[in-house]
Backbone as CSV, one residue per row, in Angstrom:
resi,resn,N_x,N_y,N_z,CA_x,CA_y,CA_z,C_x,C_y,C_z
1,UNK,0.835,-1.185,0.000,0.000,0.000,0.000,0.876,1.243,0.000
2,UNK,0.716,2.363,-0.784,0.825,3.423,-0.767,0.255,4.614,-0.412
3,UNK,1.163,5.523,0.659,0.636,6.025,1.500,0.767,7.922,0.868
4,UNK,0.144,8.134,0.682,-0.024,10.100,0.706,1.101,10.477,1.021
5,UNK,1.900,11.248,0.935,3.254,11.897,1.199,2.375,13.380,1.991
6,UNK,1.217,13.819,1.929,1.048,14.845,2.739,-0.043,13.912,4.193
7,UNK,0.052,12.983,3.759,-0.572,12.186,5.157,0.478,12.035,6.230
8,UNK,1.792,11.555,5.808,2.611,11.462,6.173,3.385,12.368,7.301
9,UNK,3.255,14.098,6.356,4.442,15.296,6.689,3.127,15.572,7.566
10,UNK,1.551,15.325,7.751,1.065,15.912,8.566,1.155,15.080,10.097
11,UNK,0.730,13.899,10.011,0.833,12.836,11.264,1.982,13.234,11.503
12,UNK,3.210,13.408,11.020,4.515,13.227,11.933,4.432,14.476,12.151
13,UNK,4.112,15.477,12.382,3.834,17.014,12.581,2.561,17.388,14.124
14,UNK,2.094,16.379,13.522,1.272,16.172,14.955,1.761,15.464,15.904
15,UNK,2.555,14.304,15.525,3.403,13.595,17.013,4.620,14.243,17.140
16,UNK,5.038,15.387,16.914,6.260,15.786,16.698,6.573,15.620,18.571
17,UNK,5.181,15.943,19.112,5.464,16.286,20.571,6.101,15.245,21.229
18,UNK,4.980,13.979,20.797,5.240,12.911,21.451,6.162,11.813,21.173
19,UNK,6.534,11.811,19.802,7.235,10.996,18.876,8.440,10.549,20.525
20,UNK,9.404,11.666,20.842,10.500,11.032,21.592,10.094,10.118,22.858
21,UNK,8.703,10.825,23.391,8.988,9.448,24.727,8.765,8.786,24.458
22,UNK,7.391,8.359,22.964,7.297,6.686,22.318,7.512,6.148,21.780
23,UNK,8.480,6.563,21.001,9.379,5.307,19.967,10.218,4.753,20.667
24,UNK,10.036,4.034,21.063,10.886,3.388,22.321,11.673,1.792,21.084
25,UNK,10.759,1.956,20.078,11.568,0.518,19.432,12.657,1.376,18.065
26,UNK,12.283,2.855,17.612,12.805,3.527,17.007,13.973,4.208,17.724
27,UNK,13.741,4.377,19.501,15.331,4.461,19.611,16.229,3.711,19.650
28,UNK,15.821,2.120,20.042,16.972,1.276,19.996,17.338,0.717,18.505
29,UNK,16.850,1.138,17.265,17.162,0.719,16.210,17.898,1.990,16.198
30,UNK,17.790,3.477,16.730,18.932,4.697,16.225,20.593,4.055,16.966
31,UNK,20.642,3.624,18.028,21.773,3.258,18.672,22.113,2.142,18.240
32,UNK,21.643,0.852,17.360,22.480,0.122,17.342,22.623,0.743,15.740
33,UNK,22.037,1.938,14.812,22.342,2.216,13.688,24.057,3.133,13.692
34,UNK,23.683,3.971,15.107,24.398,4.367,15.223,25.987,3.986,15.357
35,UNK,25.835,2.860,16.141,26.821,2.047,16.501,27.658,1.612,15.334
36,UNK,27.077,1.052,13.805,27.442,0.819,13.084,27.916,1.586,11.932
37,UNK,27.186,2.824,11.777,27.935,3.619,11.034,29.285,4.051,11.832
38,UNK,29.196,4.270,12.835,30.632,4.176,13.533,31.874,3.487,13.115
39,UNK,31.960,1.974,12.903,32.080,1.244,12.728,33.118,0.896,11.590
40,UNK,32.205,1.875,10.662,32.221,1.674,9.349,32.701,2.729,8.928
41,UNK,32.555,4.169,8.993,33.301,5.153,8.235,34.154,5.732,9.066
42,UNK,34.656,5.194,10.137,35.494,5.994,11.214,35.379,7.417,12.189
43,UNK,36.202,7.844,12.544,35.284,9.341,13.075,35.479,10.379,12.355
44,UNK,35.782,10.698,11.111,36.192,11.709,10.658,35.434,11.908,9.170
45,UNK,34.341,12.853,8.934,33.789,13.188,7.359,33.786,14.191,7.196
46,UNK,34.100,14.668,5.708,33.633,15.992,5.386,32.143,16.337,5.424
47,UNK,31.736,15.559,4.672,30.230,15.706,4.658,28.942,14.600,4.901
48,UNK,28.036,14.371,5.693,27.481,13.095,6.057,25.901,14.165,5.890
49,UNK,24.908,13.365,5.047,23.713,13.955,4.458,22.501,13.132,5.140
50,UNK,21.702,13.023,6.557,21.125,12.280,6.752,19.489,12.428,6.347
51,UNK,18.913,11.536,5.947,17.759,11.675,5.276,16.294,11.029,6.584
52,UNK,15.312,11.986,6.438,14.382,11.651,7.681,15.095,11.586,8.882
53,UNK,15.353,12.843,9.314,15.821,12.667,10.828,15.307,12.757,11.774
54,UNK,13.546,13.423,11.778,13.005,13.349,12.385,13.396,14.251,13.735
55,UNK,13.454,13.726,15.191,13.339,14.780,15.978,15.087,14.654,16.652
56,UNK,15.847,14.188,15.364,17.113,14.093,15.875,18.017,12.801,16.457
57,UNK,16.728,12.039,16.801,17.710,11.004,17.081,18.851,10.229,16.994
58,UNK,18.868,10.524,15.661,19.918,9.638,15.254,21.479,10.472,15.029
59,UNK,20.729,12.008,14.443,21.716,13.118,14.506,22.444,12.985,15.491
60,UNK,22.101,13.245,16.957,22.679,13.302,18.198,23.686,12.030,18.427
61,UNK,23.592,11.292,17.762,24.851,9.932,18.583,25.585,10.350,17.411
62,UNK,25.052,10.194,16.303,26.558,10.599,15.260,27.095,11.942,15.397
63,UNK,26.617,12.867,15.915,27.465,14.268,16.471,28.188,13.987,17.617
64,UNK,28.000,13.123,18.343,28.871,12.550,19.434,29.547,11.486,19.353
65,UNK,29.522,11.222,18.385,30.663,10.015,17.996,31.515,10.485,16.938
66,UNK,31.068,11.434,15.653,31.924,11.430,15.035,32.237,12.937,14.733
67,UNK,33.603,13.415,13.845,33.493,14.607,13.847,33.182,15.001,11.888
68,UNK,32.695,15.531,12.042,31.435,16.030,10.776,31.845,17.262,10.438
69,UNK,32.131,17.636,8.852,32.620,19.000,8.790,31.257,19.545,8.556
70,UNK,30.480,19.114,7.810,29.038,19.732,7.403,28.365,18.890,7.368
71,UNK,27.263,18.763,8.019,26.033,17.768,8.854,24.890,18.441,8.220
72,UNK,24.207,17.350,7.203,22.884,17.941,6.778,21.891,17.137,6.568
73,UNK,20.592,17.949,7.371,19.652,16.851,7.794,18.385,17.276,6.992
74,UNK,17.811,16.186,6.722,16.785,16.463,5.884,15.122,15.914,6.631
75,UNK,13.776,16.554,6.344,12.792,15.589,6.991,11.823,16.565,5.726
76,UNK,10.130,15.946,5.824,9.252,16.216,4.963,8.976,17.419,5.529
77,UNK,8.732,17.479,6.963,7.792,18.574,7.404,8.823,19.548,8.317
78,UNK,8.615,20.816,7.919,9.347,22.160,8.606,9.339,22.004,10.253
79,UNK,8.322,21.316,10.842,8.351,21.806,11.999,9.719,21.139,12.618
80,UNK,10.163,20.365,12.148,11.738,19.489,12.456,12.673,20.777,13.263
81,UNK,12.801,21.745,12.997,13.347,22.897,12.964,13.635,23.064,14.521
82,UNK,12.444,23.231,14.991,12.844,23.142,16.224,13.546,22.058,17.483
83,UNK,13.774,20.788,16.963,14.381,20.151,17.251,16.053,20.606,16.905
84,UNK,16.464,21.513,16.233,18.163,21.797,15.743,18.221,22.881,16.276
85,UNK,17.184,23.989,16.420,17.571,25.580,17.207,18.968,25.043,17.587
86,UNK,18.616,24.851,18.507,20.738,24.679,19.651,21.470,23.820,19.427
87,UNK,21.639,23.359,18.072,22.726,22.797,17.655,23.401,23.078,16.610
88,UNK,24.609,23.497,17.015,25.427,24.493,15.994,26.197,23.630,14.599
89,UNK,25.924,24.432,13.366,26.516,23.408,12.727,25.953,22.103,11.801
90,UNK,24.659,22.319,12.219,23.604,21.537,11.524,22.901,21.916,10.513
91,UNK,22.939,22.087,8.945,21.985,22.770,7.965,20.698,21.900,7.892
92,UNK,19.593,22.529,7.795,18.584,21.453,7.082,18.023,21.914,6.162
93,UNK,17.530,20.963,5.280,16.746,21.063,4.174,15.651,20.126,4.153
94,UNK,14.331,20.795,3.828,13.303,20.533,4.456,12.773,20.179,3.116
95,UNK,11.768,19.181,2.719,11.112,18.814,2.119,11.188,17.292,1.460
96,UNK,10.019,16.769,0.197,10.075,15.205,0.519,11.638,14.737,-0.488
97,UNK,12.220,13.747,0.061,13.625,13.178,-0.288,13.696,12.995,-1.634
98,UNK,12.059,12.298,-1.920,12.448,11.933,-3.245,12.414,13.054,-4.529
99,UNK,12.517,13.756,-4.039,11.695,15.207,-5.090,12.712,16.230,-4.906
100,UNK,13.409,16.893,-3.909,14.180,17.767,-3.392,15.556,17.535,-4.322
101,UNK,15.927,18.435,-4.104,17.918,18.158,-4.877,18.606,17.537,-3.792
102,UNK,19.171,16.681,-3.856,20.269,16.649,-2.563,21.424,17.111,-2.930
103,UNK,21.776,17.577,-1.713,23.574,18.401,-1.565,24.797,17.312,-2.102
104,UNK,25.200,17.818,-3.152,26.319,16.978,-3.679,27.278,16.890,-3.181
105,UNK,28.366,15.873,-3.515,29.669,15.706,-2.377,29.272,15.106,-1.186
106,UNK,28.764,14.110,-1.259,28.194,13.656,0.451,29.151,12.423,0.543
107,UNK,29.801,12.399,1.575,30.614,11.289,2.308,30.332,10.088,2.575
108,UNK,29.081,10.953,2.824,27.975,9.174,3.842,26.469,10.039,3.409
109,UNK,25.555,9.112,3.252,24.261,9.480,3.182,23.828,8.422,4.306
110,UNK,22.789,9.077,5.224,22.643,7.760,6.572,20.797,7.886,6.714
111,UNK,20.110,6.813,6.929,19.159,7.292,7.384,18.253,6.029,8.346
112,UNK,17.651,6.251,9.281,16.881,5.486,10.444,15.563,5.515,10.207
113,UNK,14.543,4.450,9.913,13.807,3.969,10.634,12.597,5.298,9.145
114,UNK,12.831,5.548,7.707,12.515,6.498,7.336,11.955,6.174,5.890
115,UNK,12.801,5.005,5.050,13.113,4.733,3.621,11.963,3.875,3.336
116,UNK,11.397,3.541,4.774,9.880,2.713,4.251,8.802,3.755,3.502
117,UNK,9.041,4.794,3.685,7.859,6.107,3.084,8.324,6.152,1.699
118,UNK,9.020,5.656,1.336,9.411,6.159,-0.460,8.328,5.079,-1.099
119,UNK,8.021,5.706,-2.244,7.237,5.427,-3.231,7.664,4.540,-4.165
120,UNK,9.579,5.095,-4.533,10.145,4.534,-5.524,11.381,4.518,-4.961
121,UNK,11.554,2.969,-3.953,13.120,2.830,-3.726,13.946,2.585,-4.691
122,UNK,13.964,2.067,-6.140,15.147,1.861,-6.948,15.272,3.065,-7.301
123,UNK,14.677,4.004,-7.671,14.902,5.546,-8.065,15.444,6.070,-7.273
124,UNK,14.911,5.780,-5.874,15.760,6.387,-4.607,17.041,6.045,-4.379
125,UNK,17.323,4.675,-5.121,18.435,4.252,-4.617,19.808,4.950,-5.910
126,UNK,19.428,5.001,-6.601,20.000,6.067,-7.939,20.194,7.702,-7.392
127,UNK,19.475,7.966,-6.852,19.812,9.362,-6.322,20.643,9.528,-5.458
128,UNK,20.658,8.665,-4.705,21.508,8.368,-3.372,22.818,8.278,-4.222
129,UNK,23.248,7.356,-5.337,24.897,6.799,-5.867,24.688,7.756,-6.538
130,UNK,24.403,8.930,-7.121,24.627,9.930,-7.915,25.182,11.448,-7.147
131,UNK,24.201,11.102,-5.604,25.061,12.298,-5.114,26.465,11.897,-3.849
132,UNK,26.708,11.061,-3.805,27.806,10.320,-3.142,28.659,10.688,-4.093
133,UNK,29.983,11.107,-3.244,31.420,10.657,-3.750,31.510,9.402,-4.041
134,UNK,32.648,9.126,-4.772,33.111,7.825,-4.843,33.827,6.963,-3.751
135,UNK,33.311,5.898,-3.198,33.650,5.178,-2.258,33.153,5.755,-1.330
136,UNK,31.458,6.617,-1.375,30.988,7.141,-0.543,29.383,6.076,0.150
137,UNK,29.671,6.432,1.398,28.733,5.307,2.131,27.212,5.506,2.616
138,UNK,26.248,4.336,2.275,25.370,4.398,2.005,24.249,3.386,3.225
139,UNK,24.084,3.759,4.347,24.148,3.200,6.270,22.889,3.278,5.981
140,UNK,21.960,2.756,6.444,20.571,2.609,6.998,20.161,1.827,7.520
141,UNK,18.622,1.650,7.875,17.569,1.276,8.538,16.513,1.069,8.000
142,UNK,15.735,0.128,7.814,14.262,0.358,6.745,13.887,-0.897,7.812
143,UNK,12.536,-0.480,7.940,11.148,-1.649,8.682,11.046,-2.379,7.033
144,UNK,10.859,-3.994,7.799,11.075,-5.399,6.726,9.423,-5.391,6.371
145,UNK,9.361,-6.654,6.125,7.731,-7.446,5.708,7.144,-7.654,7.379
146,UNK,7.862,-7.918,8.165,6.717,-8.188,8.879,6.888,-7.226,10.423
147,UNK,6.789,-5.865,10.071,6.686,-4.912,10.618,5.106,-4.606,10.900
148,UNK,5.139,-4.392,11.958,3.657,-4.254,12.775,2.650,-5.242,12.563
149,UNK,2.999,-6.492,12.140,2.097,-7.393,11.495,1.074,-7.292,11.748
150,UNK,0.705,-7.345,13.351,-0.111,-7.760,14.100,-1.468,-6.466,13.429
151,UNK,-0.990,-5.168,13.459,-2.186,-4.374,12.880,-2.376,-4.865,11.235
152,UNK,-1.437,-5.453,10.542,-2.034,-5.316,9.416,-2.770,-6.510,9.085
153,UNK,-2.578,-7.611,9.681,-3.366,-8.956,10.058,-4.621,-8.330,10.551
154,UNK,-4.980,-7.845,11.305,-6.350,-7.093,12.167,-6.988,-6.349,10.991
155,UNK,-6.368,-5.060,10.436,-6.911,-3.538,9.634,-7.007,-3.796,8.025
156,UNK,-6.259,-4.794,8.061,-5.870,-4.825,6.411,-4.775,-3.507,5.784
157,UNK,-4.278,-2.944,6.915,-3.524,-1.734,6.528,-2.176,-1.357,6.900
158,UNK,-1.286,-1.530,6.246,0.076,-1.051,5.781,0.710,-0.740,4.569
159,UNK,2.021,-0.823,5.388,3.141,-0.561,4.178,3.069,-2.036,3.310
160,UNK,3.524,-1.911,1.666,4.408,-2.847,1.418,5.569,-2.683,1.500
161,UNK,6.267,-3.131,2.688,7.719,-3.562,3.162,8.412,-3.946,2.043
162,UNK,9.974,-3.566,2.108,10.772,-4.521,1.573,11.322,-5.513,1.933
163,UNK,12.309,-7.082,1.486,12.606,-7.285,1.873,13.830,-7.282,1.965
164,UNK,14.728,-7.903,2.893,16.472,-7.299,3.171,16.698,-8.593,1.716
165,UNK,16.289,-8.972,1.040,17.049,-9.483,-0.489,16.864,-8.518,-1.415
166,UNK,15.482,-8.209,-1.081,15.269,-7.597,-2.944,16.148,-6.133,-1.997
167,UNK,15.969,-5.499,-1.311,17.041,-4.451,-0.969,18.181,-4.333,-1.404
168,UNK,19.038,-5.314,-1.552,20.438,-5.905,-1.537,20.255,-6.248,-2.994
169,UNK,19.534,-6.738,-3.552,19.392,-6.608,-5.390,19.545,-5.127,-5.504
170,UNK,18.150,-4.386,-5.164,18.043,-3.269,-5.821,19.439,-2.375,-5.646
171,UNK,20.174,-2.172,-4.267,21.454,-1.644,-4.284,22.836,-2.013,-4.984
172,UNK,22.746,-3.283,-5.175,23.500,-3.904,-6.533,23.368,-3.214,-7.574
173,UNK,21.642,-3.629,-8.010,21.815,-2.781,-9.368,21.868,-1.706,-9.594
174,UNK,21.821,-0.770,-8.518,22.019,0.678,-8.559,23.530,1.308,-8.176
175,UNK,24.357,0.320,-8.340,26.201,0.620,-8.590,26.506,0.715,-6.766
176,UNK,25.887,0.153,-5.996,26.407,-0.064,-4.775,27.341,-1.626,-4.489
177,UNK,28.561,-1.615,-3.457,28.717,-2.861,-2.731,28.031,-2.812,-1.602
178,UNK,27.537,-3.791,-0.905,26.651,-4.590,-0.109,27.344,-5.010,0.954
179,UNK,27.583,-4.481,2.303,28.753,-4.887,2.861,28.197,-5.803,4.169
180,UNK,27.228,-5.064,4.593,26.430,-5.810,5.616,24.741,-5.748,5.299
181,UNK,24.364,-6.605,5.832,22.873,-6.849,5.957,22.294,-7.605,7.234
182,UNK,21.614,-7.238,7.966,21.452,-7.355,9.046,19.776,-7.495,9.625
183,UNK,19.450,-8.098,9.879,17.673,-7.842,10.527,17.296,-8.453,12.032
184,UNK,16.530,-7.948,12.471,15.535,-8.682,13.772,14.100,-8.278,14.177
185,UNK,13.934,-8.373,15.381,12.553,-8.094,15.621,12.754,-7.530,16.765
186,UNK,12.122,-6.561,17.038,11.463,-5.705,18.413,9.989,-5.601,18.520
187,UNK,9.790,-6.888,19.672,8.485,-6.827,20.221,8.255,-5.541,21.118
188,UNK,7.081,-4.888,21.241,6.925,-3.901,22.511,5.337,-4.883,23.106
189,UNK,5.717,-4.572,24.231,4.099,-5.293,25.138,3.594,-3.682,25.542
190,UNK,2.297,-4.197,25.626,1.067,-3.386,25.738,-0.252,-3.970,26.897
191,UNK,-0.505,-3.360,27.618,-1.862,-3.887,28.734,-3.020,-4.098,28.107
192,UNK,-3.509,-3.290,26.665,-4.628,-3.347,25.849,-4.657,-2.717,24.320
193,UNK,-4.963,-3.454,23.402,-5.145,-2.858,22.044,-5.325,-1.328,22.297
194,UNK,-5.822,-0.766,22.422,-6.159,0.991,22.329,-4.915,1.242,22.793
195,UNK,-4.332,0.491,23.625,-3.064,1.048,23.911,-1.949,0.978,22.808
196,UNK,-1.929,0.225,21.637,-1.474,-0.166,20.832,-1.696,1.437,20.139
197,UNK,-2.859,1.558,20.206,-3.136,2.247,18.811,-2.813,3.770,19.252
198,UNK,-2.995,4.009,20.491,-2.623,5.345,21.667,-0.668,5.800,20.816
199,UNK,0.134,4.054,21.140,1.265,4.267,20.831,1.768,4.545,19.332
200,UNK,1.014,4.019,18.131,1.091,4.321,17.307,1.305,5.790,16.599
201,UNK,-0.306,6.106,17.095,-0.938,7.199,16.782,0.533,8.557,17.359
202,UNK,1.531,8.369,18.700,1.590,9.293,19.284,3.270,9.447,18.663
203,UNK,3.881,7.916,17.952,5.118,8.155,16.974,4.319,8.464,15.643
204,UNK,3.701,8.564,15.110,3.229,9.285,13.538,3.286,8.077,12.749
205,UNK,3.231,7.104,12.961,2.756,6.039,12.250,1.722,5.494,11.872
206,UNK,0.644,6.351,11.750,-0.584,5.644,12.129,-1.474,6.075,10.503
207,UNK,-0.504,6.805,9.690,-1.145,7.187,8.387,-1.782,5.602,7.353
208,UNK,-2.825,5.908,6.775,-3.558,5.051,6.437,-4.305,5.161,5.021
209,UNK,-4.831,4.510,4.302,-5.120,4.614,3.660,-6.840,5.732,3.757
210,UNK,-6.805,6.607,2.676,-8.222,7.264,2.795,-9.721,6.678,3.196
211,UNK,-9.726,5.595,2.775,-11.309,4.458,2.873,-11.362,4.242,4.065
212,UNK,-10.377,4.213,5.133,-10.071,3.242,6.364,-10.465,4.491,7.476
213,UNK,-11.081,3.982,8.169,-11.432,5.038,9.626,-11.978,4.323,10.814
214,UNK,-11.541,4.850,11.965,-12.071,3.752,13.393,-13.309,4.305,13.599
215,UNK,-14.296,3.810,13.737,-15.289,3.550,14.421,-15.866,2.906,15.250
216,UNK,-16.658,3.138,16.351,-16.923,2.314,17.423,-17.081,0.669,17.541
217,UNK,-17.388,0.643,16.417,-17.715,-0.881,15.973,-16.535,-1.177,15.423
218,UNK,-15.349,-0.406,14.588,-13.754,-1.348,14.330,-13.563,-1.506,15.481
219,UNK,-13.039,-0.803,16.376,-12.592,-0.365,17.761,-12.814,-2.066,18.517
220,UNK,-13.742,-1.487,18.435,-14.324,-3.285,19.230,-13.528,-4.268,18.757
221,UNK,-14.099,-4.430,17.258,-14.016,-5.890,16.898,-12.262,-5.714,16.591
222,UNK,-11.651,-4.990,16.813,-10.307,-4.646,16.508,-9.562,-5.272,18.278
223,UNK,-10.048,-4.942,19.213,-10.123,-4.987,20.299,-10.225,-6.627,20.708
224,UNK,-10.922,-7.083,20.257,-11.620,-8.752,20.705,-10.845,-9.177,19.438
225,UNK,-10.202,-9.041,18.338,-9.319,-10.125,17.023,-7.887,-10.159,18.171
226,UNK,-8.062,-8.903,18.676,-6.446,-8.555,19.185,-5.857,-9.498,19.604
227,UNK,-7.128,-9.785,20.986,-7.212,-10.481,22.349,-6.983,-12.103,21.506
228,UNK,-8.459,-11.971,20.836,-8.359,-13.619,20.338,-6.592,-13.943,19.764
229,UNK,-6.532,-12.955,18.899,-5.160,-13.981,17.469,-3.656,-13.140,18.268
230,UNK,-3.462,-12.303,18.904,-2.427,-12.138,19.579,-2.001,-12.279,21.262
231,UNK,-3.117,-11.791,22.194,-2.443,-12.149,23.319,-2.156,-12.825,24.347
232,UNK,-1.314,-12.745,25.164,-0.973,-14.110,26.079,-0.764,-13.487,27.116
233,UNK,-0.804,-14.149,28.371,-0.701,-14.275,29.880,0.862,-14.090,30.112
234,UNK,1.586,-13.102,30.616,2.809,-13.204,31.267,2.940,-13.981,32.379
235,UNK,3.992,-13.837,32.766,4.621,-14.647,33.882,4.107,-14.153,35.342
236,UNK,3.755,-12.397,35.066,2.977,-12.096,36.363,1.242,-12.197,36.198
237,UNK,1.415,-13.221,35.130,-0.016,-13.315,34.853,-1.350,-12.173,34.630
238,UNK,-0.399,-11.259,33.513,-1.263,-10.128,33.194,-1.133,-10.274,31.744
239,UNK,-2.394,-9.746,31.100,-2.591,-10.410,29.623,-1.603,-9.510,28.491
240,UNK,-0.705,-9.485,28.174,-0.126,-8.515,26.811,-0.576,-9.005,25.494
241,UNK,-0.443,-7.325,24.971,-0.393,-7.584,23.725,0.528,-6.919,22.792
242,UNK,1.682,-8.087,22.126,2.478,-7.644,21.281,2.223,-6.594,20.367
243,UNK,3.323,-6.089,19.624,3.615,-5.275,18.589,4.928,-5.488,18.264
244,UNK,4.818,-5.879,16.912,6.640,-5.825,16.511,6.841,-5.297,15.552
245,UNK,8.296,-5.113,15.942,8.774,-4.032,14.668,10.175,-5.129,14.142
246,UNK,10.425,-4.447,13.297,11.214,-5.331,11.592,12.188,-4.689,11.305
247,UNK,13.157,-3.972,12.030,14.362,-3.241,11.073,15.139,-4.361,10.274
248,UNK,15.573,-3.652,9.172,16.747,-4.278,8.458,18.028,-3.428,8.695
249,UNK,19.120,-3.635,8.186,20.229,-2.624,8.955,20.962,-2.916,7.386
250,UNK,21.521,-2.382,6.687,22.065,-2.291,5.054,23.682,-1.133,5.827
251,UNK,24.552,-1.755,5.332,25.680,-1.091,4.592,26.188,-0.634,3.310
252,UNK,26.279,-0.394,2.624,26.616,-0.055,1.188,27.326,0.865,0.710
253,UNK,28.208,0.831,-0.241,28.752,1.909,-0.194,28.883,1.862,-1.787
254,UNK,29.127,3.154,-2.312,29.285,3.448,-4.047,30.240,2.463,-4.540
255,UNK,30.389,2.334,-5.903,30.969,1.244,-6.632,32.281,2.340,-7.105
């Protein structure tokens, strides 16, 4: 499914508030992303271009890990802005990735938890090796196939995911090497479906297709599929209900 690009820049504009205390599975995919671009391009770039940065997360460990001559961050929606006020040294350029110019000469292009919103990843992935230097590196994060399953089993509504193969094709054929590939799962537990949808709704994930809307009667029967086809009794014998998330983790770098 394909999702509105102004559905998108608006939901994440509305959780802008809440996005940091609840992505709780989007920060531990920024630190172990982080960890690895580390890893991998050492501490020292001229230029590192990160795409969807959202409220910084990921900015902040690579400004503290590495030293960056020009740091430029990109997201759909302006209000991002105020997340960089007090950080010196940071340009942004605001608008959607796939449409915008990107800044040429980029060292590293990096991005977290963001590349699932493109419309057209092989195109995307051409823009990316066109504005890279040569032997310039290409770090991310993208949610797999079976990211949030559990709602799209229930709603009938998501992304079509990629998967970490055809990824690793498409960056092949778009003049990248393939250096790592990496995936897992992050369950989060929940006391009740609405709570599910509370957490969704409050990281900006919750954009949907136009036809689709809750009503008292989804709510319910959304509520009782939950209970029936997902949850179970813990150990302190209180009922959860999963949610998982799907990162893939890609290295790549220009040919």
């Amino acid at each position: 499914m394909s999702i509105s690009k102004q559905q998108v820049q608006q939901r994440f504009a509305r959780a802008k508030d809440s996005y940091t205390q609840h992505a709780t599975a989007q920060y531990e995919i920024c630190e172990y992303l982080a960890a690895l671009i580390q890893s991998y391009v050492g501490k020292a770039l001229p230029q590192l271009f990160e795409v969807g940065c959202g409220s910084g997360m990921l900015t902040h460990r690579l400004l503290d890990g590495l030293n960056v001559d020009r740091y430029i961050v990109n997201d759909i929606y302006p209000e991002i802005e105020s997340f960089f006020r007090n950080i010196p040294h940071v340009e942004l350029c605001i608008g959607d990735a796939e449409t915008i110019d990107f800044p040429k000469e980029n060292n590293a292009i990096v991005s977290s938890s963001a590349l699932q919103w493109m419309h057209d990843l092989p195109q995307f992935f051409q823009k990316v090796h066109e504005s890279l230097e040569a032997q310039g590196w290409f770090i991310f994060s993208i949610f797999g196939p079976e990211n949030l399953k559990e709602i799209k089993s229930l709603t009938g509504q998501g992304l079509a995911y990629s998967s970490s193969a055809y990824l690793k094709q498409q960056l092949i054929q778009h003049g990248f090497d393939v250096l790592h590939v990496e995936e897992n799962k992050i369950v989060l537990d929940f006391l009740k479906p609405l709570s599910v949808l509370k957490h969704l709704k409050a990281t900006g994930v919750t954009a949907n297709t136009n036809g689709f809307a809750w009503t008292k009667n989804t709510l319910k029967k959304f509520d009782s599929d939950y209970t029936e086809q997902f949850s179970y009794n813990g150990a302190d014998d209180l009922k959860y209900y999963p949610l998982t998330y799907h990162p893939i983790y890609i290295v790549a770098r220009r040919v």
